[in-house]
One Martini backbone bead per residue (centre of mass of N, CA, C, O) as a GRO file, in nm:
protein
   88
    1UNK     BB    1  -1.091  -0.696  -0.071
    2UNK     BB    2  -0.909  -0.435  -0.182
    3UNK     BB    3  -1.093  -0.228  -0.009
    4UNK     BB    4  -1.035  -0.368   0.271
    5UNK     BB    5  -0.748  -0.316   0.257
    6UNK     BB    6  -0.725  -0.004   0.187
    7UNK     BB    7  -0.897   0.074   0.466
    8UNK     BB    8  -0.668  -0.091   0.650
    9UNK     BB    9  -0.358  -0.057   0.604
   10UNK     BB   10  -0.315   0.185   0.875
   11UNK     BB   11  -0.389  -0.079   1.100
   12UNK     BB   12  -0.305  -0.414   0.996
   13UNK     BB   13  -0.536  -0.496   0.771
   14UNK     BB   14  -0.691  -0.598   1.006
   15UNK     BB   15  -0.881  -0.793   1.199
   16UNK     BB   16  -1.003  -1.095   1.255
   17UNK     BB   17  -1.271  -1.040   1.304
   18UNK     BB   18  -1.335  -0.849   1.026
   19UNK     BB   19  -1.269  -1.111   0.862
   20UNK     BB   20  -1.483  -1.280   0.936
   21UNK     BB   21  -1.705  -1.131   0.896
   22UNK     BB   22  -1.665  -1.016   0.575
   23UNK     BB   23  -1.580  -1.317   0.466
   24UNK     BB   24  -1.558  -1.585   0.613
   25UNK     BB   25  -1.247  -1.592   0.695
   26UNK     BB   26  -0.921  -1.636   0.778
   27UNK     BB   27  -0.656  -1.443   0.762
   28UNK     BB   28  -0.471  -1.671   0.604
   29UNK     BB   29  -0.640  -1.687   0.393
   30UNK     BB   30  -0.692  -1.369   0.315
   31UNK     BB   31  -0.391  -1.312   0.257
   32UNK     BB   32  -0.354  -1.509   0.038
   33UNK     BB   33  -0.555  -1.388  -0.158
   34UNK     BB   34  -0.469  -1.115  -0.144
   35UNK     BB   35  -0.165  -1.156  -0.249
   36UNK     BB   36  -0.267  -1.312  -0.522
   37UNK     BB   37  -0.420  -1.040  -0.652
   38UNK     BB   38  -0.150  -0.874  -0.643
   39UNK     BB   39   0.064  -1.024  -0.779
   40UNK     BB   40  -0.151  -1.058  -1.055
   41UNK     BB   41  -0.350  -0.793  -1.092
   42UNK     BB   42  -0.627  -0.791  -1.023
   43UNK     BB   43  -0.824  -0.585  -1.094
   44UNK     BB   44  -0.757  -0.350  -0.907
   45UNK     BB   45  -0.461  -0.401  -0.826
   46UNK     BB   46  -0.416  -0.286  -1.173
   47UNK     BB   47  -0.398   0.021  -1.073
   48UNK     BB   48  -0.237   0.066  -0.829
   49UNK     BB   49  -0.015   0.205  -0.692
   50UNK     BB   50   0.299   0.108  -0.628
   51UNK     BB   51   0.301   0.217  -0.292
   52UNK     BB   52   0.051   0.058  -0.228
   53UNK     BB   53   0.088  -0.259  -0.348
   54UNK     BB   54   0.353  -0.282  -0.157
   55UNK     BB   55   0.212  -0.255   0.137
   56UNK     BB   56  -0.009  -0.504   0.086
   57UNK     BB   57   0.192  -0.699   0.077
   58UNK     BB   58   0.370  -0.672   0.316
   59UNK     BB   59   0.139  -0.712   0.518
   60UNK     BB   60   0.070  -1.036   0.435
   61UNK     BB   61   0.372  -1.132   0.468
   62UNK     BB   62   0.370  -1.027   0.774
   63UNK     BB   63   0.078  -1.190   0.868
   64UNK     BB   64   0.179  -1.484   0.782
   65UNK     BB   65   0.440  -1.511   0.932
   66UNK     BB   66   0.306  -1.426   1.207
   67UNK     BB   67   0.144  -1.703   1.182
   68UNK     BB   68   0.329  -1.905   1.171
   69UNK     BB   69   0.551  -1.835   1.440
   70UNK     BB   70   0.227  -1.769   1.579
   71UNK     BB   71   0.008  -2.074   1.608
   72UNK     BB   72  -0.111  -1.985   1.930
   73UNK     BB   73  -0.211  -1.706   1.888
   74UNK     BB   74  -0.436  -1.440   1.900
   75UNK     BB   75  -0.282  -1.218   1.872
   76UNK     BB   76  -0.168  -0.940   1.725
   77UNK     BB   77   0.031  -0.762   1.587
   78UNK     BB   78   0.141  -0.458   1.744
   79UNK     BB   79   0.056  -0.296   1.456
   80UNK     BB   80  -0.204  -0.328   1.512
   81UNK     BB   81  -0.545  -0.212   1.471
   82UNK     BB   82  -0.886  -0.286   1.626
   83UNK     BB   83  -0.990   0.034   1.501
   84UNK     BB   84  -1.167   0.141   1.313
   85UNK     BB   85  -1.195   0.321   1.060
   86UNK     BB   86  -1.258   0.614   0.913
   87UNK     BB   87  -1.448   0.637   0.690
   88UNK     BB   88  -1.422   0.545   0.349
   0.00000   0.00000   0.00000
């Protein structure tokens, strides 16, 4: 989980489609589990340089946000790009 957000942070952390493909969750799922992670410091977590750390929970942040304040929408916030990152 950490290692698909951390290949998507530069992208606005991952479409709903990709996040439902690679684990089976919705996003908001997805995100709070990220979130608690980050927070706990579990796993590789555990390791992430500090301003990697923050930007990865602060994504998680606004996309729970984003998804309580818009819960009748489909689109993503305008920061997100659903073009797949180049690269591993």
């Amino acid at each position: 989980m950490l290692a698909f957000a951390q290949k998507w942070r530069h992208w606005g952390g991952g479409s709903r489609e990709e996040i439902l493909v690679e684990f089976g969750l919705s996003q908001g799922v997805y995100f709070q589990h990220l979130l608690s992670q980050l927070n706990q410091r579990i796993g590789i977590a555990a390791g992430l340089p500090a301003p990697v750390l923050h930007q990865l929970a602060q994504k998680c942040r606004s996309r729970l946000r984003y998804r309580r304040t818009h819960p009748r929408r489909f689109a993503q916030p305008t920061d997100c790009d659903s073009r797949r990152p180049t690269g591993s």
